[in-house]
N, C-alpha and C positions, 0 to 999 in steps of 0.2 A: 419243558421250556427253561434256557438258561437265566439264570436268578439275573437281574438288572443291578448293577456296577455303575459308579462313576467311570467314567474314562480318564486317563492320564496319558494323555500327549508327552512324551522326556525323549530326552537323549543321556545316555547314562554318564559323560565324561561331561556336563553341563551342571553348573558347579549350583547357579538357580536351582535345578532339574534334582540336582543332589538334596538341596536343603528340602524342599518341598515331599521327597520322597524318605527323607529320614523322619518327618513330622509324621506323615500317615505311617508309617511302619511301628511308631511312638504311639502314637493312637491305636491303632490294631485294627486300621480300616481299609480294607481289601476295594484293589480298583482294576479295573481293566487297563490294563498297559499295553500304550500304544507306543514302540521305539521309532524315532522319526530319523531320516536322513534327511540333514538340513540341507544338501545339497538339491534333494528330490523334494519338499515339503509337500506331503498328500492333499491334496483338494480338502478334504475332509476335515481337516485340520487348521483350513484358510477360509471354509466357511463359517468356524467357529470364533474365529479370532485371524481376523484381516492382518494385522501384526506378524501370524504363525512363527513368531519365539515360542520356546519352550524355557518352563511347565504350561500346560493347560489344562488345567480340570474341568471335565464337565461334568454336571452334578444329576443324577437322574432327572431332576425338576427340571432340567432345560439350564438354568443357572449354568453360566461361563464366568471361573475365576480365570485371569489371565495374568496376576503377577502372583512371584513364588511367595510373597511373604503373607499373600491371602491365603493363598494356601496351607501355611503350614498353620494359620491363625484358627480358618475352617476347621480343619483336622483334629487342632489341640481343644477347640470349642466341643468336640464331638467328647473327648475320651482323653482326660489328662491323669491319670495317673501318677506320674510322676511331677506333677506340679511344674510345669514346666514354662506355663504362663505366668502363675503365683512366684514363681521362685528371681523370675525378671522384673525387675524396677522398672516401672514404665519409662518412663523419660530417660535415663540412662543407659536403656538396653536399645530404644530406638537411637537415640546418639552410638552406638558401636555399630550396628546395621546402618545408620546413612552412611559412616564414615568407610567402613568398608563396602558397600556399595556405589559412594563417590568417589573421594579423594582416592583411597585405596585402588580401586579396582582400574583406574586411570592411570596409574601410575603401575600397576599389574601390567596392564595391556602393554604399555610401554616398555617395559623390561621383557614382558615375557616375546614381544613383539619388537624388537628394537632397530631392526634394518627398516623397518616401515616409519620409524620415527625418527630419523640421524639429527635433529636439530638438536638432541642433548644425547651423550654417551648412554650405554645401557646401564651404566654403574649408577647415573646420575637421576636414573626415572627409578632404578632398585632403590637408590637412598629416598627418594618421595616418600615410594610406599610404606618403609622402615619408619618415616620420620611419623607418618599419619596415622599409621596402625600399629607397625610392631612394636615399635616402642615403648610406646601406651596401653598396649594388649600384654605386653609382659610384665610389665607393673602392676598393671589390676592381677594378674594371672599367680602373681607372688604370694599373695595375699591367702588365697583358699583352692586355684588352681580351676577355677568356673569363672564365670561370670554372672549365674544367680545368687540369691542370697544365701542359701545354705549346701546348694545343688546347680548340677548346669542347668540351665533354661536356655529356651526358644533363639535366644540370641547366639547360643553357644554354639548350637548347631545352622544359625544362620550365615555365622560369619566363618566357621569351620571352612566350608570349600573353598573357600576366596585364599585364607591361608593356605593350605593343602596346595592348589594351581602357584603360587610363591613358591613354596617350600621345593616344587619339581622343577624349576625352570635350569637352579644350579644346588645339586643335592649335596654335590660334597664341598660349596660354601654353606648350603643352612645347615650344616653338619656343623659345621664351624664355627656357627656363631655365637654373641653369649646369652641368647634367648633362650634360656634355661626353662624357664617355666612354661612359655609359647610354648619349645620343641616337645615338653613333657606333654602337654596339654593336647597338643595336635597328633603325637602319638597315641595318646590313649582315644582319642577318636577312630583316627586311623582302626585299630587295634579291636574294638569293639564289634560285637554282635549287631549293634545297629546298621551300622558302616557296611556292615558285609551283607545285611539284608536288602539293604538299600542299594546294592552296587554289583546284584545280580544282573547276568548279561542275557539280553532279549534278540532275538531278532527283528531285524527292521519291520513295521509291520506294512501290511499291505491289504488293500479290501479285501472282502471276503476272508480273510483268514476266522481261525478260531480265537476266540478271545481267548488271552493268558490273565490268568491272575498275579495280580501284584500284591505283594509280597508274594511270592510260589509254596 
């Protein structure tokens, strides 16, 4: 009889989907991955979470986490080894995750998406997200090149894909730019054994299949 797994509802280019899956892979906590086509969302997945965004954890207890930062909270709760909770300022570290979850990711959508928004130039929704994140992410980033106190924490890899989804929209302007310590930073994520465990490719799944293991 196969051993019981959380399930993990992701879509792999899902920047949420990203953070939540680099926490369990940080943890060492093996889930059943479920690859969604969000164009097709499986019944399965809409009975769990009416919503059907992705991440979706379900937990063997029945338990539905249905936002990512539960999840990576869950995860780091199980198995922190590398301090990853400890090493984030409470207050400060949730200030860098609202902001690149708010301001940021609003002004993301808008540059990375800017025929859908012509009320302001695409130059002019990129300067937003610069003003509200990068900015101020390369400032703090000069300093020790994280954002925890001696190590990266939970925040680092929360706010990582949001960068990263920027970083691609125009590569040979963030090439460009003089966020030195951001580009260093977001490289060496990139670059990382984590990153790449996290960002193995699945097939979409579909009832009945065999369950895959995540991390593989």
């Amino acid at each position: 009889m196969a051993e019981a797994r959380p399930i993990l509802y992701s879509f792999r280019r899902c920047p949420y989907a990203i953070r939540a899956r680099l926490a369990l892979c940080q943890a060492g906590i093996t889930v059943e991955l479920r690859e969604v086509d969000l164009k097709r969302k499986p019944a399965e997945l809409m009975a769990v979470s009416p919503r059907a965004t992705v991440p979706v954890l379900v937990l063997e207890t029945g338990r539905v986490l249905t936002q990512s930062l539960d999840i990576m909270h869950w995860a780091l709760a199980q198995t922190d080894d590398a301090q990853w909770l400890a090493q984030g300022d409470g207050a400060t570290s949730r200030q860098w995750v609202a902001t690149a979850d708010g301001d940021f990711k609003h002004g993301l959508d808008r540059y990375k998406y800017a025929e859908r928004h012509p009320e302001r130039s695409q130059q002019a929704h990129r300067d937003e997200a610069v003003r509200c994140l990068i900015e101020p992410l390369d400032t703090a980033l000069q300093a020790s090149g994280h954002l925890g106190h001696t190590g990266p924490c939970w925040a680092d890899a929360a706010v990582f894909p949001l960068v990263r989804q920027f970083a691609a929209v125009d590569r040979a302007w963030w090439e460009s730019t003089p966020w030195v310590a951001t580009r260093r930073w977001l490289e060496h994520w990139q670059a990382s054994p984590l990153f790449a465990a996290s960002m193995q490719k699945y097939p979409v799944w579909q009832p009945g299949d065999a369950p895959l293991r995540f991390p593989a």
